[in-house]
C-alpha positions as CSV (number, residue, x, y, z in Angstrom):
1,X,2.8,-10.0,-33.6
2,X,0.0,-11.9,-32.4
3,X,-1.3,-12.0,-28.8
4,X,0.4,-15.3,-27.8
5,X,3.7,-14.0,-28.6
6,X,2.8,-10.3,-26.8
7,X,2.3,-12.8,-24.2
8,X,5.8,-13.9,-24.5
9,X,7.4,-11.0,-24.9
10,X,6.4,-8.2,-22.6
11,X,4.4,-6.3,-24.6
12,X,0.6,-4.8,-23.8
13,X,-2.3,-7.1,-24.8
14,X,-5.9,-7.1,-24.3
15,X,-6.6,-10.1,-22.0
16,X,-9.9,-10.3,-21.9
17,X,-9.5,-11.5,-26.0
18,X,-11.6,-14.4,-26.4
19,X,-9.7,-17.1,-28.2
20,X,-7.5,-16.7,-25.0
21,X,-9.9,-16.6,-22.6
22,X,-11.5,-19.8,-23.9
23,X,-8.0,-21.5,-24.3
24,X,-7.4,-20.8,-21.0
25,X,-10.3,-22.2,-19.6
26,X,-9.0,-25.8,-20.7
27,X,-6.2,-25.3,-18.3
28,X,-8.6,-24.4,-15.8
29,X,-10.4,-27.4,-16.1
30,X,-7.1,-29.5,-16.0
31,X,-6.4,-27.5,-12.4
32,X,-10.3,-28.3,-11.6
33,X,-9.3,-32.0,-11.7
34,X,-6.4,-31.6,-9.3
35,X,-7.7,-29.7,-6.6
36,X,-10.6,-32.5,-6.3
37,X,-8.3,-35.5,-6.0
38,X,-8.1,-37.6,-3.1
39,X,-5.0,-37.0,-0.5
40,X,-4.7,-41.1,-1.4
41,X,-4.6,-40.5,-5.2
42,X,-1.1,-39.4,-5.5
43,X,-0.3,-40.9,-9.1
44,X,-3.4,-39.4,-10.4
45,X,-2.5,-36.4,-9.2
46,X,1.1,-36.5,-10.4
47,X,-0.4,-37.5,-14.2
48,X,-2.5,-35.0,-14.1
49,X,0.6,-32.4,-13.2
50,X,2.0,-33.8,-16.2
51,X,-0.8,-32.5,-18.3
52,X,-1.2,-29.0,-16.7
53,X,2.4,-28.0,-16.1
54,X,5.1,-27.4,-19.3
55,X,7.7,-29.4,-17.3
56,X,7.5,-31.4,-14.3
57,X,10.7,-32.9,-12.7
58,X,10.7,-35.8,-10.5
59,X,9.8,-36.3,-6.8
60,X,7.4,-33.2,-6.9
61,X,4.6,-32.6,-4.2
62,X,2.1,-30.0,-4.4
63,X,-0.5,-29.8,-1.9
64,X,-4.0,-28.8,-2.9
65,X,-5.5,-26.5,-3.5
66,X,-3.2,-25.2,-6.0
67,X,-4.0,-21.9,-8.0
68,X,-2.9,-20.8,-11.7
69,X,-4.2,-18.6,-14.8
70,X,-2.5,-21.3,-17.1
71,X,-0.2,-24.2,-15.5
72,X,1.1,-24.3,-18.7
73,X,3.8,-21.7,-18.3
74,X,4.7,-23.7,-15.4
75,X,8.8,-25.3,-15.6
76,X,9.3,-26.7,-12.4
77,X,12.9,-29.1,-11.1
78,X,13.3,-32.1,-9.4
79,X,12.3,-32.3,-6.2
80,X,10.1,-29.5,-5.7
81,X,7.7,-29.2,-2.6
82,X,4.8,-26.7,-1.8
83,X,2.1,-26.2,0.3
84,X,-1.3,-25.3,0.5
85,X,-2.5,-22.9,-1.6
86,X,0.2,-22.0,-4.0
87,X,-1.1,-19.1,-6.8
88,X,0.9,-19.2,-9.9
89,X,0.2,-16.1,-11.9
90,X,1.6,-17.9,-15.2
91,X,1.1,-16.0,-17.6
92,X,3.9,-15.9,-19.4
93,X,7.0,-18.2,-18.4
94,X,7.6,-19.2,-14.1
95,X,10.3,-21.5,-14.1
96,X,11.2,-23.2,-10.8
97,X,14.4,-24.9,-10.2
98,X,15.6,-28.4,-8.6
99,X,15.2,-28.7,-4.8
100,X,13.0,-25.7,-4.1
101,X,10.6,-25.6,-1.3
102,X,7.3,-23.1,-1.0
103,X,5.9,-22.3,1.6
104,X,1.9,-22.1,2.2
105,X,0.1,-19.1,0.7
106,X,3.0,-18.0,-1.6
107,X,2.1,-15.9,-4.9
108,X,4.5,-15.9,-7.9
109,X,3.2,-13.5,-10.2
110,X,4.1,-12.6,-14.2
111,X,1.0,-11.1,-15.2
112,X,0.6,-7.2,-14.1
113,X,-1.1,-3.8,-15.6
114,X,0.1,-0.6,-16.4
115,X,0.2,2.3,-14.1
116,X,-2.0,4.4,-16.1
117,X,-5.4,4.5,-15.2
118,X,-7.4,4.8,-19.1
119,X,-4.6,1.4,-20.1
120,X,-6.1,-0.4,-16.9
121,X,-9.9,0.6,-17.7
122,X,-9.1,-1.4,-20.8
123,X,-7.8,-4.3,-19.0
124,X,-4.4,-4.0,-20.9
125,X,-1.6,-6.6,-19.8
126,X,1.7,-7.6,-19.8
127,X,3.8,-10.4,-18.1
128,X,7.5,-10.7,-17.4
129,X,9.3,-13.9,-16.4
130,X,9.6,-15.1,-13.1
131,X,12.8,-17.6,-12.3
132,X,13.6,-19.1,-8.9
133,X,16.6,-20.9,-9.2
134,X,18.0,-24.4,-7.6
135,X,17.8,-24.3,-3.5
136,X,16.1,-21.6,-2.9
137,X,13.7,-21.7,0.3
138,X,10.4,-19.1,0.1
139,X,8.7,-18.6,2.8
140,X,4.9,-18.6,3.6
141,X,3.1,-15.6,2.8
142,X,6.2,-14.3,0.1
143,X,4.8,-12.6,-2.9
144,X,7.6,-12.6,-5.9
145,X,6.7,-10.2,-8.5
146,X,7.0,-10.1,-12.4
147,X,10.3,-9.7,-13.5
148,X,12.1,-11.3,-10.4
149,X,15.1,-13.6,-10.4
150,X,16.0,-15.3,-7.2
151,X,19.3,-17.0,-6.9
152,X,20.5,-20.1,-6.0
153,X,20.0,-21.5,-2.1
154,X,17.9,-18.1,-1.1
155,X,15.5,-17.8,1.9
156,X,13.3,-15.6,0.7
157,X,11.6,-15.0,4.6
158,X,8.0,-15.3,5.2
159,X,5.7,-12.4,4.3
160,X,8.2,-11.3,2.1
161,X,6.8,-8.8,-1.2
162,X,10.0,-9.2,-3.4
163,X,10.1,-6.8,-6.2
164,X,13.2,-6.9,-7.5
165,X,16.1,-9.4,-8.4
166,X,17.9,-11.5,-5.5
167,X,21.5,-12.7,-5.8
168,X,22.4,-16.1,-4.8
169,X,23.3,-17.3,-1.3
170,X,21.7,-14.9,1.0
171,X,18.7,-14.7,3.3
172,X,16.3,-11.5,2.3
173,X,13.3,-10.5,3.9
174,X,10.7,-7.5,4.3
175,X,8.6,-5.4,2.1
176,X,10.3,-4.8,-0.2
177,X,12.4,-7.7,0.3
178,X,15.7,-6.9,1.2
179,X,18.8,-9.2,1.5
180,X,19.6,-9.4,5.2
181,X,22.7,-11.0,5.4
182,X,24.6,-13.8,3.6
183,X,24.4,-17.7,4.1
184,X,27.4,-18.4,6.5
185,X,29.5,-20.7,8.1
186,X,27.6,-20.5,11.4
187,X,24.3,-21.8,9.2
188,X,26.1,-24.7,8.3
189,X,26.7,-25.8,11.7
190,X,23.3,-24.5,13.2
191,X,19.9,-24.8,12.3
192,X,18.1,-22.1,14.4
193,X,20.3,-19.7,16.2
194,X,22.3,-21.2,18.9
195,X,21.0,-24.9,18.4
196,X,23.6,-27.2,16.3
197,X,23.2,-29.6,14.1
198,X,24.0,-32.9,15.5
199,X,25.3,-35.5,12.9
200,X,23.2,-38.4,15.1
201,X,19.8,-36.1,14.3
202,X,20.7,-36.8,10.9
203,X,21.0,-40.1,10.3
């Protein structure tokens, strides 16, 4: 098996290897590029999202500075919005559905270590996918860790340290992230506690 598909499939690699390490740097520079646009420059940006990411959807805005190991793992929907200072630990595969918003300062991570101290000296490595599914809200600060699944129209609240998978529909919080209580009827009708949604806001 060679160390792109170890990669790919969960297994321990060395990363410091240096055909990756110089492959990687080209995706580097690509992010380079990006984070020095202009706020003006909005279709070289997007072109240049085109050539770092595996997939890009329509209508997506990321603000700069955007972080990555590889951009390349990278699948994100339509319609996808985050701010400042998203990290993408892509090593292996993050894919991001349609309509998803990110909050500042948010960390989605595949890449981790073993436990075992000798393994880390060695800088051994594996990744495990990350997928957020369509509609799903994370907050500023949230760290989602390898592994992780979020479902459909989440909150995932801010500061959150998810570790583990989170089903669809529900608002989940804390470290660890936690599901707090399901999307309801009342969240339909309101947008922060007691204030309602008024159909005149709206149009």
């Amino acid at each position: 098996m060679s160390i792109w598909e170890k990669m790919k499939s969960g297994k321990l690699y060395f990363c410091t290897d240096e055909n990756v390490m110089k492959e990687q740097m080209q995706c580097l520079d690509i992010l380079y590029d990006f984070n020095n646009t202009r706020p003006s420059e909005l279709e070289k940006r997007q072109a240049i999202l085109h050539k770092l990411f595996a997939k890009v959807g329509t209508n997506v805005y990321i603000e700069p500075p955007l972080h990555a190991n590889w951009g390349r793992n990278t699948h994100m929907g339509n319609s996808v919005y985050a701010n400042f200072n998203l990290t993408l630990v892509d090593d292996t595969d993050i894919q991001i559905g349609d309509n998803v918003m990110i909050g500042p300062n948010v960390t989605i991570a595949t890449g981790t270590h073993p436990i075992h101290p000798e393994l880390r000296r060695k800088v051994v490595q594996f990744n495990l996918p990350v997928i957020i599914e369509d509609n799903v809200w994370v907050g500023a600060g949230a760290v989602i860790l390898p592994g992780v699944r979020v479902g459909k129209n989440t909150v995932i609240g801010a500061g959150s340290v998810v570790t583990k998978d989170m089903p669809a529909n529900v608002v989940a919080v804390g470290n660890p992230c936690r599901v707090m209580r399901e999307i309801n009827d009342h969240d339909m009708t309101h947008y922060y506690k007691d204030m309602k949604i008024e159909e005149e806001d709206l149009l």
